[in-house]
C-alpha positions in Angstrom: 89.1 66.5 108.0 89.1 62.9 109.5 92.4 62.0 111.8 94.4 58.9 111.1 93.7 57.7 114.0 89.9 57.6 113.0 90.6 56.4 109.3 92.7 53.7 111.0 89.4 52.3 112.8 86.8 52.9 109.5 89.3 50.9 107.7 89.6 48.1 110.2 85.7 48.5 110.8 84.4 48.1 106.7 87.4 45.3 106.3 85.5 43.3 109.9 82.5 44.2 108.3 82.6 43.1 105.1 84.2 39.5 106.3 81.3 39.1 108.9 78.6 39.4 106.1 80.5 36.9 104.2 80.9 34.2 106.9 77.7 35.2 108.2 75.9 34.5 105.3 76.9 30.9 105.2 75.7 30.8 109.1 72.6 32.2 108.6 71.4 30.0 105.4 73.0 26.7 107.1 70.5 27.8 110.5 73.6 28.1 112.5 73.6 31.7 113.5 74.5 30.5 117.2 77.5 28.9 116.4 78.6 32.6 116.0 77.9 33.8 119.7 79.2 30.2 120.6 82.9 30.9 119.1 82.7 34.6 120.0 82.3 34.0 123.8 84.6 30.9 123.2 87.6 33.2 122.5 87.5 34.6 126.1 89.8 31.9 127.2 91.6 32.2 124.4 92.4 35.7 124.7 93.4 35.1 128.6 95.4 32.1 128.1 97.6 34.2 125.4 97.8 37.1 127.5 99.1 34.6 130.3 101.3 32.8 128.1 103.0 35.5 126.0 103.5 37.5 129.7 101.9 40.6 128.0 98.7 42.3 125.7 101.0 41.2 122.2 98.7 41.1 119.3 99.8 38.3 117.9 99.4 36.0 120.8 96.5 37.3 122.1 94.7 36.5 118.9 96.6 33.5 118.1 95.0 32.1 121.6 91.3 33.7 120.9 91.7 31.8 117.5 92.7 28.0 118.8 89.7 28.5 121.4 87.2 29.6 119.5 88.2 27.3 116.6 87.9 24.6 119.1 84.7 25.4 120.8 83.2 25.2 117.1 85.1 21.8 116.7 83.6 20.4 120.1 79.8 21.7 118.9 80.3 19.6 115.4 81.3 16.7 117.7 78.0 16.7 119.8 76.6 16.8 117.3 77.3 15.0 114.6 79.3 12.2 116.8 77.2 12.0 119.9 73.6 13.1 118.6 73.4 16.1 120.7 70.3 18.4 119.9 72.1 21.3 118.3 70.4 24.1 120.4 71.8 21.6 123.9 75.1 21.7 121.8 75.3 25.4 121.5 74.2 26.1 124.9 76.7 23.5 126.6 79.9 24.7 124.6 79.2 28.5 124.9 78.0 28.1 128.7 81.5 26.2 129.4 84.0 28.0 127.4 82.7 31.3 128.6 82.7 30.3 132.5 86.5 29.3 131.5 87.5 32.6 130.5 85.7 33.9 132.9 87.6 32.0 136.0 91.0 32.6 133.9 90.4 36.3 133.2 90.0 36.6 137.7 93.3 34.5 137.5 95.0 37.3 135.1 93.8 40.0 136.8 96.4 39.6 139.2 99.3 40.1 136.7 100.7 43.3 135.8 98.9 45.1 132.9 96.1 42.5 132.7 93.2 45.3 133.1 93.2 46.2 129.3 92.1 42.8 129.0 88.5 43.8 129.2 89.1 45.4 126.2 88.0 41.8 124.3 84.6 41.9 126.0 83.0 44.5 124.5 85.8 46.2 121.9 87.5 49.4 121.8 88.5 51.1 118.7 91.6 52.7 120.2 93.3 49.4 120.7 93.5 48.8 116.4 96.9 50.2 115.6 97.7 51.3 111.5 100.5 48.9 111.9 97.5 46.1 112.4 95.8 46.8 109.4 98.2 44.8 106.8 98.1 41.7 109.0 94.3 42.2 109.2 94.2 42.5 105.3 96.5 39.6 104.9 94.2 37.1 107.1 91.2 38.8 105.1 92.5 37.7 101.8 93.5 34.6 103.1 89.7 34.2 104.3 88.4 35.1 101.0 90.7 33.0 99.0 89.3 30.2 100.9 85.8 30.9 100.4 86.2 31.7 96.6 88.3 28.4 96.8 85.5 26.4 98.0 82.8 28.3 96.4 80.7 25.2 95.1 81.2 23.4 97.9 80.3 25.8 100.7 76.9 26.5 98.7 75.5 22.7 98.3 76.6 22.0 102.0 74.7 25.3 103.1 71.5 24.1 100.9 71.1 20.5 101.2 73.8 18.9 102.8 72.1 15.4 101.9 72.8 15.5 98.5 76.7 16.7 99.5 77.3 13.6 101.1 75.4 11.4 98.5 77.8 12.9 96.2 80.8 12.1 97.9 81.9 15.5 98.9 83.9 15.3 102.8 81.0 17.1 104.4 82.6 16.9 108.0 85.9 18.7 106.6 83.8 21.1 104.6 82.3 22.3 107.7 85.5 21.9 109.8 87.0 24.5 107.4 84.0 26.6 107.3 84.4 27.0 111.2 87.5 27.5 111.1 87.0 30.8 109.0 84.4 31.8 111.1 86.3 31.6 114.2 89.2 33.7 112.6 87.2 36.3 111.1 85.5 36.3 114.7 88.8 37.0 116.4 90.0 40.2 113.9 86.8 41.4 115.0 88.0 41.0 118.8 90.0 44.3 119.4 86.6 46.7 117.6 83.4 44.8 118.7 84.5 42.5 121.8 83.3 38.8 122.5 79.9 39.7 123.4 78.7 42.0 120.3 80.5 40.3 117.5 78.1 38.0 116.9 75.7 40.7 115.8 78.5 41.6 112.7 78.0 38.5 111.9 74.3 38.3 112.2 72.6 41.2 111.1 74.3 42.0 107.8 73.5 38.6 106.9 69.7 38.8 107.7 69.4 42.4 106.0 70.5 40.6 102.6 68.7 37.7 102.7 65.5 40.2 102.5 66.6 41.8 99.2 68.0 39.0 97.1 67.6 35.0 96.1 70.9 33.7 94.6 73.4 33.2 97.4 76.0 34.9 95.3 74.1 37.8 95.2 73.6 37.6 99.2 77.3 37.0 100.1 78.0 40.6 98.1 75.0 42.6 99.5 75.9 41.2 102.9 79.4 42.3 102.7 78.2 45.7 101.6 76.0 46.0 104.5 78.7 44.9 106.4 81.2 47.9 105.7 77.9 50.1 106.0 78.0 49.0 108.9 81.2 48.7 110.4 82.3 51.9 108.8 79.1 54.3 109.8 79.6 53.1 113.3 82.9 53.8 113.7 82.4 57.2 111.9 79.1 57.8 114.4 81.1 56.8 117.5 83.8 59.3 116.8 81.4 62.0 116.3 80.7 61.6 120.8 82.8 61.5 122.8 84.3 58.3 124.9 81.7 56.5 122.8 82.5 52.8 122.6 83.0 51.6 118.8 81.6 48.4 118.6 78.1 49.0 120.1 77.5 51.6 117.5 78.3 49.2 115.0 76.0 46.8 115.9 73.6 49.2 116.5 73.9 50.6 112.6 74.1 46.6 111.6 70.4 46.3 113.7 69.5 49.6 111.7 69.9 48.4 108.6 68.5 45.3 109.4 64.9 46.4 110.5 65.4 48.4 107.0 65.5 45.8 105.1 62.6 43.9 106.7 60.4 46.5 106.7 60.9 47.9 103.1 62.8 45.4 101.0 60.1 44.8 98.0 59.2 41.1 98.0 60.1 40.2 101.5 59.1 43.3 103.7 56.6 43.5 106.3 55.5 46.8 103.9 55.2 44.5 100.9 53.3 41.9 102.4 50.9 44.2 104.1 50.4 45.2 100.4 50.1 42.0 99.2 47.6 40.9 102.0 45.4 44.4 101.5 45.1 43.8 97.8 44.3 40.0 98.3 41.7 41.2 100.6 40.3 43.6 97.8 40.2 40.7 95.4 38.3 38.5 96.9 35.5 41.1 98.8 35.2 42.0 94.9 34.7 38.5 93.9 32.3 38.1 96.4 30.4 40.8 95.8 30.0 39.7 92.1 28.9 36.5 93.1 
């Protein structure tokens, strides 16, 4: 029989899970999966500067911090590049590079202050730090994300296809995207407390990949990628209970890569095993047209 404790961290795991393939999804078809790793290891400042602010490890400020920051550092990227012409990969690598070394020099700072050493929790997760009485906020800031994304629907799809043909038809492109960062950043920092800074990316990543190997319409994609998602974020934190002092969120992504390399082995247009069919039997064809000719 499973304890609370580890129902607690499968619920918090498939609810991360299923937002990341969500957001994700957007990132991936948009060719922005970066930006993901950018506002993930933009939140370390974030999470310091709440810590030092609030006095203490409170949720609510901790997250609240992670959240301005790595809602920020996606801000600064759009503004490189759409206002100053920076190449997008020079972007990326500036904002990430800067926002990290920040959190970096400010989590030396904390680590003079009284109880600051469960700080490192945010750099790689720990499943033990998600309470039962964080799951409702987590729900509620869920919804919230997925209200906005139903909301938006339309939108949200012809920027992440043509953008072009967005702004020709009048649509406030820069806000658009604004907003979509936003919700990336804050489903980013609920992932935080299981996955950490520097493997949340891969939530947001891999699930996203796996479904864009199975199906075309980008409804269709934003459902299989939640799936994966909860797959995912749930079999993880089921395997990592299973060992013992195992950390949570590498076996997440782990399961996420998993599925991935699934999927683009065996899914049955895009696979590497469907192409090698499609290749062998192309190479049948034409030795048997040759050899009629």
């Amino acid at each position: 029989m499973l304890n609370p404790t580890l129902i607690t961290v499968i619920m918090a795991a498939s609810l991360i899970g299923a937002l990341a393939g969500v957001l994700g999804t957007f990132l991936v078809l948009r060719g922005q999966s970066l930006l993901g790793d950018v506002i993930s290891h933009a939140a370390l400042p974030g999470v310091v500067g709440g810590f030092l602010v609030s006095g203490g490890r409170g949720f609510a400020a901790i997250l609240g911090g992670a959240l301005i920051s790595g809602a920020l550092a996606g801000l600064v990227v759009q503004v490189l590049r759409r206002g100053a012409g920076v190449k997008p990969d020079a972007a990326l690598g500036t904002v990430l590079s800067l926002f990290f070394a920040g959190g970096v020099v400010l989590l030396s700072v904390a680590q003079l202050q009284p109880g600051a050493a469960g700080l490192t929790v945010f750099l790689f997760g720990q499943a033990a730090s998600v309470l039962r009485a964080d799951l409702l906020p987590m729900a509620i800031v869920a919804l919230f994300v997925l209200s906005c994304v139903a909301l938006f629907w339309k939108e949200f799809q012809l920027i992440a296809f043509d953008r072009e043909a967005a702004q020709a038809q009048g649509l406030p492109v820069v806000l658009l995207e604004t907003v979509l960062t936003v919700l990336t950043a804050i489903t980013i920092v609920l992932g935080l407390a299981l996955a950490g800074v520097v493997l949340m990316v891969a939530m947001l990543i891999a699930p996203a990949v796996a479904a864009r190997q199975w199906v075309r319409g980008l409804g269709a994609m934003v459902f299989l990628s939640a799936v994966i998602g909860i797959a995912a974020g749930a079999g993880g934190a089921f395997l990592s209970a299973l060992g013992q002092g195992v950390a949570t969120g590498p076996v997440m992504v782990l399961m996420a890569s998993f599925l991935t390399a699934l999927s683009l082995l065996l899914a049955p247009d895009r696979g590497v095993l469907a192409r090698w069919v499609r290749q062998q039997n192309a190479r049948k064809s034409l030795h048997g047209r040759q050899v009629l000719e």
